[in-house]
C-alpha positions in Angstrom: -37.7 -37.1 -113.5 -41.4 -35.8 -113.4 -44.1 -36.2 -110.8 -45.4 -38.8 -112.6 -42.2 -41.0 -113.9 -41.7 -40.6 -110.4 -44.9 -42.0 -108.6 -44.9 -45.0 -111.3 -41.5 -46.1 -110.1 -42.2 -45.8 -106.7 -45.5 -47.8 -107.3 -43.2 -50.6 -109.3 -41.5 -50.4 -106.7 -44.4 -51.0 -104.1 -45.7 -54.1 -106.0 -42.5 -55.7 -106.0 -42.4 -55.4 -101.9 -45.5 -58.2 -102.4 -44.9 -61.7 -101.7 -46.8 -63.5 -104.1 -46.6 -66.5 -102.2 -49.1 -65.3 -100.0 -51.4 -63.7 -102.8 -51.5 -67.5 -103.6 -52.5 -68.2 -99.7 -55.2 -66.0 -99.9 -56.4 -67.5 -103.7 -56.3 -70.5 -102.0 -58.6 -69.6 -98.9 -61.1 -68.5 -101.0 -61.3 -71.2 -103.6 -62.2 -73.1 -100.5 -64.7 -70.7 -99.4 -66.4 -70.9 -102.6 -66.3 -74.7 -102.7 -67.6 -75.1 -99.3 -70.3 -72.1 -99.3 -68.8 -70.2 -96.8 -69.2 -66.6 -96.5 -66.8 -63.6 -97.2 -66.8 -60.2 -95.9 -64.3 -57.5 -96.3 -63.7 -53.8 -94.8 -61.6 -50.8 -94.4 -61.7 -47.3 -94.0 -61.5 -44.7 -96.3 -59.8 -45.9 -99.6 -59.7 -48.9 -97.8 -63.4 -48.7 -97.4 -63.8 -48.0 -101.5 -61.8 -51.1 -102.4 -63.2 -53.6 -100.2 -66.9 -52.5 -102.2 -64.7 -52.9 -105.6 -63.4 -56.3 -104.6 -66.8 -57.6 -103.8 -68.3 -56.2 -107.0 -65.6 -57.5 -108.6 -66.7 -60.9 -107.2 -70.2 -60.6 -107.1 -70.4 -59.6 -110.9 -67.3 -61.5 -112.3 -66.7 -64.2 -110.5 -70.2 -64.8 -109.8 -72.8 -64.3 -112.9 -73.7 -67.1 -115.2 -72.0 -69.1 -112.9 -73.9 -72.3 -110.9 -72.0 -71.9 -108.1 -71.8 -68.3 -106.7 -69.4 -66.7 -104.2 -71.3 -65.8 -100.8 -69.0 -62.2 -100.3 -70.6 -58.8 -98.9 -68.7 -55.5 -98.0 -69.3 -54.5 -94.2 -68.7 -50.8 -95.4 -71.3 -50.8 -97.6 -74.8 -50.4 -95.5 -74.3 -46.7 -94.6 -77.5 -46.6 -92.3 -75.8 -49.3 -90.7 -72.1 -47.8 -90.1 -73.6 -44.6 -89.3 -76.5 -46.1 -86.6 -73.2 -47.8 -84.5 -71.2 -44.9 -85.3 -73.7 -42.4 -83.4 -75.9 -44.6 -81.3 -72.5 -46.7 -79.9 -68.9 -46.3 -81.4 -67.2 -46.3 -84.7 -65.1 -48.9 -83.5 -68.0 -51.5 -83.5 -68.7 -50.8 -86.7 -67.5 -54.2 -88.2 -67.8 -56.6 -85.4 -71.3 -55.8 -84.6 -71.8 -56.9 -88.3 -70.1 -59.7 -88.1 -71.6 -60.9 -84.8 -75.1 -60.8 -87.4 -73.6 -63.2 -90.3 -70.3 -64.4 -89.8 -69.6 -68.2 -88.6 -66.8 -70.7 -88.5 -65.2 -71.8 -91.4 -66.5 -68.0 -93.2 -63.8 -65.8 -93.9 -63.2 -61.7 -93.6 -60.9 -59.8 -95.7 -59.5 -56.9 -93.9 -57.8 -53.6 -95.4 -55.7 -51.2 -93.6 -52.6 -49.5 -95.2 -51.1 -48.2 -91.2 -52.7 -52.0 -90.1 -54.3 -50.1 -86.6 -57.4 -48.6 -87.9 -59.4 -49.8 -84.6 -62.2 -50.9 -85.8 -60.5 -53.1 -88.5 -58.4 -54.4 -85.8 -61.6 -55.3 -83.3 -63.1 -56.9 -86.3 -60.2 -59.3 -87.1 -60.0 -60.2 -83.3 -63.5 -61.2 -82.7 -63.5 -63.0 -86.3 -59.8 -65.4 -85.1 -62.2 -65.8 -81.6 -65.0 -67.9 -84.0 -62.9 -69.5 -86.2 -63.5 -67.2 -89.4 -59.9 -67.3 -91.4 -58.3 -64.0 -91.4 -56.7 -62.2 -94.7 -55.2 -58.8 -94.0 -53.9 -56.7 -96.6 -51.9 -54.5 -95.1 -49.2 -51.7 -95.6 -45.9 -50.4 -94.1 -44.8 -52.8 -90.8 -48.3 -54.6 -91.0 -49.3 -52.4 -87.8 -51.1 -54.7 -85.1 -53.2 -56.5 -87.4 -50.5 -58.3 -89.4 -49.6 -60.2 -86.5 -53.4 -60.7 -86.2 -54.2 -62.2 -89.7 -54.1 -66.0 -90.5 -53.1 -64.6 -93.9 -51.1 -61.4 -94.7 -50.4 -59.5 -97.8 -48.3 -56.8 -96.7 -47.4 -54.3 -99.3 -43.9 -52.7 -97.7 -44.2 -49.3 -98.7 -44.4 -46.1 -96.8 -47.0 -44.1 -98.7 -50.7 -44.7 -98.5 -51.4 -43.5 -101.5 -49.2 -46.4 -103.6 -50.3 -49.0 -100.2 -53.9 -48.6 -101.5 -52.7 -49.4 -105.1 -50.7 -52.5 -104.3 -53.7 -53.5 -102.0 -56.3 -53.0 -105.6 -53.1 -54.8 -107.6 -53.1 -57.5 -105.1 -57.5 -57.7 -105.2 -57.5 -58.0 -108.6 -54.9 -60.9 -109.0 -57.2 -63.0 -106.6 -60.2 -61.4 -108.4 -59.3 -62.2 -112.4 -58.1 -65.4 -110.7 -61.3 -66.3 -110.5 -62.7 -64.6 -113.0 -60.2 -66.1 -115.9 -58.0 -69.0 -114.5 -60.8 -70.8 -113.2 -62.5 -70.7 -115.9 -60.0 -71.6 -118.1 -59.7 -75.1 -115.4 -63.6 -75.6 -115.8 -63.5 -75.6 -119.7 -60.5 -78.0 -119.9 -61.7 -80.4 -117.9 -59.4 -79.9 -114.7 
């Protein structure tokens, strides 16, 4: 079997691990959100980091434009004078909270991505977000680390390697993305 033949199994694999049950938690969650104004914010590290921004363009663009109501949904990762002002001034670690501390409120709801599941600063995010009452989604890899145990709502994707993790965890984005994007529409225009 080649390299590739190889990886796709694997990744098949990988998204079968998903319980789409809680893909339909997390839908759920944010439909709320959006009906109620709430905010979302997501984060990561790394790849992690790159598909929280995709998810929220994602959103922001297709979920969002032409739309009367519009999701409220930023990216902490993406204000890099921000990240890099914590990082050097106090800790990455506070990266994230301190964020948070700015915009989010009860009710909002953050969107966490770690493949491992104990990237700190993703982890002191998701415990000072459960202390306010923001609803936690962790998309996370492997044994769900510490922050599986830490989200309200988990999408674990039980795999070992990052590389097919990160996939599952873009697979998983855009289900809850075109979600919104195409089945809600198709709700709107039929009257439901």
């Amino acid at each position: 079997m080649s390299f590739p033949q190889r990886y796709k199994s694997e990744l098949l694999h990988a998204v079968d691990s998903i319980d789409l049950d809680s893909v339909e938690a997390a839908i759920e969650v944010l439909r709320r959100a959006h009906d109620e104004g709430r905010r979302i914010f997501t984060c990561g590290n790394g790849g992690s980091a790159s598909t929280a921004s995709h998810f929220v363009c994602d959103i922001i663009k297709g979920a969002s434009f032409g739309r009367d109501k519009r999701f409220k949904i930023m990216a902490l990762t993406d204000s890099l004078s921000t990240l890099t002002a914590y990082s050097n001034d106090v800790c990455y670690e506070c990266v994230f909270v301190e964020q948070l501390k700015n915009h989010a409120e009860p009710g909002d709801v953050l969107i966490a991505i770690s493949g491992s599941g104990n990237s700190p600063n993703v982890l002191r995010a998701m415990e000072y977000a459960n202390s306010i009452g923001v609803h936690t989604i962790a998309l996370s890899g492997r044994d769900g680390g510490k922050m599986g145990p830490l989200a309200k709502t988990e999408v674990r994707v039980r795999h070992p390697h990052m590389g097919r993790i990160e996939d599952g965890h873009m697979i998983v984005l855009h289900m809850i993305g075109y979600y919104f994007m195409e089945e809600e529409v198709k709700a709107t225009q039929s009257g439901n």
